[in-house]
C-alpha positions in Angstrom: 115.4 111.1 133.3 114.1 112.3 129.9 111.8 115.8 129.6 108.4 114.5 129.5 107.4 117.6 127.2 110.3 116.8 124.8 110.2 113.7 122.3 113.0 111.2 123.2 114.6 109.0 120.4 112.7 105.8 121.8 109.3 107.6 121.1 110.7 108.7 118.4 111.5 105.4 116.6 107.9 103.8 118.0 106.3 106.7 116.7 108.4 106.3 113.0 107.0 102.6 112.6 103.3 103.6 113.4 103.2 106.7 111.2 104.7 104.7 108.6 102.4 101.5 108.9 99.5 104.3 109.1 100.6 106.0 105.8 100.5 102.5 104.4 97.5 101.9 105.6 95.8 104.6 103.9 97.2 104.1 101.0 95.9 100.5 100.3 92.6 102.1 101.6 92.1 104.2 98.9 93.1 101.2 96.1 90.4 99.4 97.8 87.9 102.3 97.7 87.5 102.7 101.3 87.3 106.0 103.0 89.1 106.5 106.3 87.9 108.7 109.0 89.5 108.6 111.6 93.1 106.6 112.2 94.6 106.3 115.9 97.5 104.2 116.9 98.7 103.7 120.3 102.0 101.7 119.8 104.4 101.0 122.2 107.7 99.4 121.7 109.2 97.4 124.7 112.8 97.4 125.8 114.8 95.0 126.6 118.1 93.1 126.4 118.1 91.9 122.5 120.0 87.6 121.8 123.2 89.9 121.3 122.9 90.9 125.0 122.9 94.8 124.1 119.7 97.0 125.7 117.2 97.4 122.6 113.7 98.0 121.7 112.8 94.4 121.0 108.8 95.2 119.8 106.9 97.2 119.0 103.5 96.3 119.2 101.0 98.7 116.6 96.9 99.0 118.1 95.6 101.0 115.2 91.9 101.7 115.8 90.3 102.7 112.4 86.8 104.3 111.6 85.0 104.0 107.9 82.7 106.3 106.6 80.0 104.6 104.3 81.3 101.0 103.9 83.5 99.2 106.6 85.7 96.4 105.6 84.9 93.0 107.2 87.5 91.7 109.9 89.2 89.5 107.5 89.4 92.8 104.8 90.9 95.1 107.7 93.3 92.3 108.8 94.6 92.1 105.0 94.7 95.4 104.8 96.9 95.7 107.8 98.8 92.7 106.4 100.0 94.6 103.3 100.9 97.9 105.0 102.9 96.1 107.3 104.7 94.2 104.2 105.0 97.4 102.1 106.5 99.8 105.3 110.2 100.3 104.6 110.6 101.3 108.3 109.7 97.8 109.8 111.1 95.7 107.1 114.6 97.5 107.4 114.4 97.2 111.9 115.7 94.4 114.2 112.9 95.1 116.1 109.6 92.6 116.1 107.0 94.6 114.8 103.3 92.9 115.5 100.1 94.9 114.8 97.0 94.2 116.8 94.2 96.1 115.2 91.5 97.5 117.4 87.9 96.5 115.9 
């Protein structure tokens, strides 16, 4: 029933999360003296009935997909990098909401 040109507050609060982990994430990029290309995240949150029994967005699910210009981190440096943007983004910590990120290699 929502406009499909408009941004509802569902998007909205998916898209909050991502641009906030994403932010994050290109912060803790440049401390490790990596340079960022490109950054694309196509999150999705999922709705459901929450333990409270009230209609909620109960995940969000992150699928960042990052390019590197010059040097790429390995696996295990893009996964701790993730790691730490995901601990340091005040959006996630302060949500009910699980928030899992499953970076795209």
């Amino acid at each position: 029933m929502s406009d499909p040109s408009a941004v509802d507050p569902e998007e909205a609060f998916v898209a909050s999360i991502s641009s906030c982990h994403m932010l994050w994430f290109l912060s803790v990029a440049v401390e490790r003296n990596f340079l960022v290309d490109s950054y694309v995240d196509e999150a999705e949150g999922l709705m459901a009935t929450n333990s409270e029994g009230k209609t909620a967005i109960t995940r969000v699910t992150l699928r960042p997909k990052v390019a590197f210009s010059g040097t790429a981190p390995s696996r295990e440096e893009l996964d701790e990098m993730h790691h730490a943007a995901h601990a340091s983004c005040f959006i996630a910590n302060s949500v009910k909401s699980d928030v899992i990120c499953e970076p795209n290699a």
